[in-house]
C-alpha positions as CSV (number, residue, x, y, z in Angstrom):
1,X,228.6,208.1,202.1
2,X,231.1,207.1,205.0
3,X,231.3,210.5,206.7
4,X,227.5,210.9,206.2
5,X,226.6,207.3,207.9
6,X,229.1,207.8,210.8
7,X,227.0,211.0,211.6
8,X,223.8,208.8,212.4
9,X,224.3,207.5,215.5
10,X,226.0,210.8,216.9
11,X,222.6,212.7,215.7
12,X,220.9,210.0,218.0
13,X,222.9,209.9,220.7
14,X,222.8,214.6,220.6
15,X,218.7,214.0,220.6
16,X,218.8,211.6,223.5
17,X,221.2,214.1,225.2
18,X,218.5,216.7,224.8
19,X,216.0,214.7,225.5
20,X,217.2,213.9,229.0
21,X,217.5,218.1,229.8
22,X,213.8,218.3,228.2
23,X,212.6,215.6,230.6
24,X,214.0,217.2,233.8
25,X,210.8,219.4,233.7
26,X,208.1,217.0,232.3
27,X,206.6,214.1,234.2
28,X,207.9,211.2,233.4
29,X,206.7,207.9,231.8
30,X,207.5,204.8,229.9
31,X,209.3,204.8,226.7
32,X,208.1,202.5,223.5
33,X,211.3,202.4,222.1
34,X,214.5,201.7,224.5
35,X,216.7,204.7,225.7
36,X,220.3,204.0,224.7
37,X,223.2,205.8,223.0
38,X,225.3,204.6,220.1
39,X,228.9,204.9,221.4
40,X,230.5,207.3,218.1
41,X,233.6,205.5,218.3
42,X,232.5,202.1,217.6
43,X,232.0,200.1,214.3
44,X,228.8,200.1,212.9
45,X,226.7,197.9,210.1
46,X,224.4,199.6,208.3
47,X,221.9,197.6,206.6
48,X,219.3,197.4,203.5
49,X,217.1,195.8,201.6
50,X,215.5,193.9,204.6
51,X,212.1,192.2,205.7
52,X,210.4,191.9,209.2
53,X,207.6,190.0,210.5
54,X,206.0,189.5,213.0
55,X,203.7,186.2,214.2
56,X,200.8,187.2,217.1
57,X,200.5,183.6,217.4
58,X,203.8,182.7,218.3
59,X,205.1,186.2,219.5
60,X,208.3,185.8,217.3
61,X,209.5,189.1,215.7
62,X,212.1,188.4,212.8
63,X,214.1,190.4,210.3
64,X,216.4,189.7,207.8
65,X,218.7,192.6,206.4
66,X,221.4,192.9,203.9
67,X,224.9,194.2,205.5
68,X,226.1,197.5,203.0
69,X,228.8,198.9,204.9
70,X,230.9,198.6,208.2
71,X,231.6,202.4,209.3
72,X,234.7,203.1,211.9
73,X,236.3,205.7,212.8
74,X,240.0,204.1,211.9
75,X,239.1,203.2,208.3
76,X,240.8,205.3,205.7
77,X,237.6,206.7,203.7
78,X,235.6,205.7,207.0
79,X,234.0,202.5,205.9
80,X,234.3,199.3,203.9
81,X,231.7,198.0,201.8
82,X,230.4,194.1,202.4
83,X,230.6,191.4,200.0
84,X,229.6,187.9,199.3
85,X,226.7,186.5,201.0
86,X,225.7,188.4,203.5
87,X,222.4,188.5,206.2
88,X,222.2,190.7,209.6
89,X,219.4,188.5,211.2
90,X,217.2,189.4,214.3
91,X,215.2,187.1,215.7
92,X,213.5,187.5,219.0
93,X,210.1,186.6,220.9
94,X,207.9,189.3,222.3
95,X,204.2,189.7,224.3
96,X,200.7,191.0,223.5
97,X,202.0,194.2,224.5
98,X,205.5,194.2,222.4
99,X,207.5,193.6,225.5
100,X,210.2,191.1,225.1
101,X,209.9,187.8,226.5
102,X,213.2,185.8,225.8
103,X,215.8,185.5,222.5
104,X,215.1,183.2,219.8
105,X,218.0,182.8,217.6
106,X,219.5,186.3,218.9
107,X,221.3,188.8,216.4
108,X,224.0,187.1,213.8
109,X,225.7,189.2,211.5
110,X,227.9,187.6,208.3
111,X,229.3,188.5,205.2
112,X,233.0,189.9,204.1
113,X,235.2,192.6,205.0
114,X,238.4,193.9,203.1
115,X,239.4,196.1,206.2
116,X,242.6,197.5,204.2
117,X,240.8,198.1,201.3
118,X,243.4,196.1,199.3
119,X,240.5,194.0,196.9
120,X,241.6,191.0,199.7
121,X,239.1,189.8,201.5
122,X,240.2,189.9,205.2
123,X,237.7,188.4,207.3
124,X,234.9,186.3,205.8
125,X,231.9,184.1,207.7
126,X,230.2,184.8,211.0
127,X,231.1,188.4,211.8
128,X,228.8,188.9,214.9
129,X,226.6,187.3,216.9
130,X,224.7,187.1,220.2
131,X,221.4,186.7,222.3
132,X,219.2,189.5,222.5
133,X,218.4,191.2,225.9
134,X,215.7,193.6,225.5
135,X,213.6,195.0,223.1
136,X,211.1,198.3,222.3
137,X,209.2,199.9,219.5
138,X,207.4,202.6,218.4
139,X,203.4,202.9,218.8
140,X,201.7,201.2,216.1
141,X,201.3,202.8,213.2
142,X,201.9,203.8,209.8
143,X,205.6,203.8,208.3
144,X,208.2,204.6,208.9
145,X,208.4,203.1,212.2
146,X,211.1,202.2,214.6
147,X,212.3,199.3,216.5
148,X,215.4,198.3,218.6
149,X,217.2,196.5,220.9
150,X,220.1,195.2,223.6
151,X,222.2,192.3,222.8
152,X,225.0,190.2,224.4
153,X,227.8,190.0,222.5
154,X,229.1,186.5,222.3
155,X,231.3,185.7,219.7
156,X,232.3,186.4,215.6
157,X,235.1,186.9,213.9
158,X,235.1,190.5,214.8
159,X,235.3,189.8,218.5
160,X,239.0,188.1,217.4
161,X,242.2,190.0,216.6
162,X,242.3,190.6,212.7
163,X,245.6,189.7,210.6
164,X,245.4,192.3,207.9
165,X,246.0,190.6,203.7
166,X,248.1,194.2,203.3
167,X,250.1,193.7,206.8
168,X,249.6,194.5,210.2
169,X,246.6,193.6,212.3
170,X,243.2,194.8,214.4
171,X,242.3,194.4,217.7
172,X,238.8,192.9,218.4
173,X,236.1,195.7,217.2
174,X,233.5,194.1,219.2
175,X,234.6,192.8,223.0
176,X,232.5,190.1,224.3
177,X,231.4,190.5,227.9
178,X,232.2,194.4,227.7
179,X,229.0,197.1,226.7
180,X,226.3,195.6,224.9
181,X,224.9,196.1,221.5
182,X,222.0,197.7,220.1
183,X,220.0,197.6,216.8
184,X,217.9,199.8,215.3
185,X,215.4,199.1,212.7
186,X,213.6,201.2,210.5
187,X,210.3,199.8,208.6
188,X,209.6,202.1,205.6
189,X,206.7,200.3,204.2
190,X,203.9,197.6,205.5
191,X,202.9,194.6,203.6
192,X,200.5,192.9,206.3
193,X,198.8,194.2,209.5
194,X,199.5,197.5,211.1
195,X,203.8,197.7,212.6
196,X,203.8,197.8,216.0
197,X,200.2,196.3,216.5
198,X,201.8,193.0,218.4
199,X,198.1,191.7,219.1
200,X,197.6,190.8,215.5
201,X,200.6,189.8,212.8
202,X,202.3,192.6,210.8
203,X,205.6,192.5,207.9
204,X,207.2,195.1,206.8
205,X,209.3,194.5,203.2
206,X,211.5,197.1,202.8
207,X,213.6,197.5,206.2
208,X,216.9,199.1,207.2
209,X,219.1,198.6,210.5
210,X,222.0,199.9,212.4
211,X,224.1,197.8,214.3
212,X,226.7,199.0,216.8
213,X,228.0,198.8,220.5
214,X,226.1,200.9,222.8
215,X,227.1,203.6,225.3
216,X,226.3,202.3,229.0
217,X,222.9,203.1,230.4
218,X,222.6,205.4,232.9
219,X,220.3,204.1,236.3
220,X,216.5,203.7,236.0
221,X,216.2,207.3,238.0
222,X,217.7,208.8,234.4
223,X,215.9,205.8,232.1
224,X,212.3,207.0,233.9
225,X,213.4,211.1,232.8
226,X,214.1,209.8,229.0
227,X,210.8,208.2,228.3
228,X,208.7,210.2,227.2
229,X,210.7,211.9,224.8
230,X,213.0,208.8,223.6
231,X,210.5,207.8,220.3
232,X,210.7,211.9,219.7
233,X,214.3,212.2,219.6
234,X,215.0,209.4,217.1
235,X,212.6,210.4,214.9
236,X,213.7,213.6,214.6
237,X,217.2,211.5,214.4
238,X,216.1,209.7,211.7
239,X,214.1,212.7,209.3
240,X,217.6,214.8,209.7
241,X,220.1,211.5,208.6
242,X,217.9,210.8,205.8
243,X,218.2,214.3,204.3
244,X,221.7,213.8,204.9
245,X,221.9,210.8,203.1
């Protein structure tokens, strides 16, 4: 499972690469979801068994999914599973038209991590957290559909050096102040409304998300090439890593 889940975000990140070469010869246009890479070489948390909603009254779009595992490159089988209580939580405000507004409670992720694999728990609590920047999604529609986003990252234990139960220690895996993060979530049934339709509420009860460090962004000149093709390319991301899986 750990080799299969690292190859996710470096499917994404070979569409969006493609996607920029298609665009140099199509007109260009806005994007629903956000154009960003997963950087390969950073952690990332998968997660499962997760909610969304979404209030048109308010504008808040929350979701609420359940860490599995913490993929890196430097992990002997290539990822650690989670335990004890865990929650990634997403929590953001958005308008009429799906465009964001301003964070609410931002992205947190906790749970527990035996990095070493040695049945020790070696870091346990508030893993991750930060406010959210910016936001997209797909059009509205039937599932499976997309959303994602930018955050800040702030703080958590995994922005800390890491004394290892087995010996030895970790740098930070997450640098605050350095590239951003980015989520992805995938909604793969509806239990109210139509996802995506932000002029009336929608929910969503059986999500999944990806949570890593993101690659830079190139300038708005590129961002403008990538649009129209950007909710293309991780869809086709998504159908290949799913017959991976």
């Amino acid at each position: 499972m750990g080799t299969k889940s690292k190859n996710y975000p470096r499917l994404a990140g070979f569409a969006l690469a493609v996607g920029v070469q298609l665009m140099l010869v199509t007109p260009a246009c806005r994007a629903d979801l956000i154009p960003f890479v997963f950087d390969p070489e950073s952690p990332l948390i998968q997660g499962i068994n997760g909610s969304l909603n979404y209030s048109a009254a308010s504008g808040r779009f929350h979701s609420e999914t359940v860490p599995l595992t913490f993929n890196a490159p430097f992990l002997p089988r290539g990822f650690v599973r989670f335990s004890g209580p865990r929650t990634t939580t997403i929590d953001l405000f958005v308008d009429k038209d799906g465009g964001f507004v301003q964070n609410g409670t931002g992205l947190q992720v906790t749970g527990a991590l035996d990095l070493d694999s040695d049945q020790i728990v070696d870091v346990s609590g508030r893993l991750l957290f930060g406010p959210i920047t910016a936001f997209g999604a797909e059009a509205a529609g039937p599932p499976t559909r997309a959303f994602d986003g930018l955050f800040e990252v702030q703080g958590g234990i995994l922005t800390e050096p890491i004394a290892l139960s087995g010996g030895g220690s970790l740098p930070p895996l997450f640098s605050e102040g350095g590239s951003p993060g980015g989520f992805f979530l995938s909604a793969e049934n509806v239990t109210g409304g139509t996802l995506g339709d932000f002029l009336r509420d929608f929910s969503s009860g059986i999500v999944k998300s990806d949570t890593i460090v993101t690659i830079p962004e190139p300038d708005s000149s590129i961002l403008l090439l990538i649009g129209t093709t950007a909710t293309a390319v991780f869809g086709m991301a998504k159908k290949r890593f799913k017959r991976q899986r």
